[in-house]
Residue, then its C-alpha position, 0 to 999 in steps of 0.5 A: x536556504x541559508x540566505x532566508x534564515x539570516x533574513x528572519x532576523x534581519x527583517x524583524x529588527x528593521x521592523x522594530x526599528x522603523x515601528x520605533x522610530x514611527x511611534x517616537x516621531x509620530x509617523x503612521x507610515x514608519x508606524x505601519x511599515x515597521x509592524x509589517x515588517x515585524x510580523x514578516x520577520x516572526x513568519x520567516x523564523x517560525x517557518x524556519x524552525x518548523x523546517x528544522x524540527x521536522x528535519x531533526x525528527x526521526x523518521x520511523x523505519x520502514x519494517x518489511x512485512x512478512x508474507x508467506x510464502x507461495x504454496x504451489x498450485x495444484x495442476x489438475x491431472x487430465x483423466x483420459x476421456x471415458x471408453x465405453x466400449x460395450x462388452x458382451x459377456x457370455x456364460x463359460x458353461x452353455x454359452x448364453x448372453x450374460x447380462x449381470x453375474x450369473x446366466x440366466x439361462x443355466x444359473x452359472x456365476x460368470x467371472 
């Protein structure tokens, strides 16, 4: 790279000098050459200037994000399937099928 920053320069005097000599002697393809040469020269050293701001310019810093933190994932606890197990109850005073709270043949409260 540093080659091409010395040839900006370089190529844009020869242009000069050739567009100069072209016109003073009033040659249109010294003419031409040397203004070719020229814009090629102003190129190079406009490319190489853009080259140095932007490696000259700050680049901005990187912030970390806070994340927050993992919350734990609640696990479901298994339930234990229900047992429907068929309970008959009896009536502790004459001994009747109870079907609710209290028999319904003596009137007793079952427990």
């Amino acid at each position: 790279m540093p080659q091409q920053q010395e040839q900006g320069p370089c190529i844009l005097v020869v242009g000069i000098v050739l567009g100069v000599l072209g016109f003073a002697f009033n040659v249109w393809f010294l003419m031409g050459i040397g203004g070719f040469l020229f814009i090629i020269g102003i190129c190079i050293i406009i490319q190489e200037a853009n080259k140095v701001k932007t490696e000259s310019a700050p680049q901005p810093v990187a912030q970390p994000v806070a994340q927050p933190a993992p919350q734990p994932v609640a696990q479901p606890v298994p339930q234990p399937a229900p047992q429907h197990r068929l309970e008959q109850k009896f009536c502790p005073h004459c001994g009747a099928k109870a079907s609710g709270d209290i028999c319904s043949d003596c009137g007793s409260p079952i427990d």
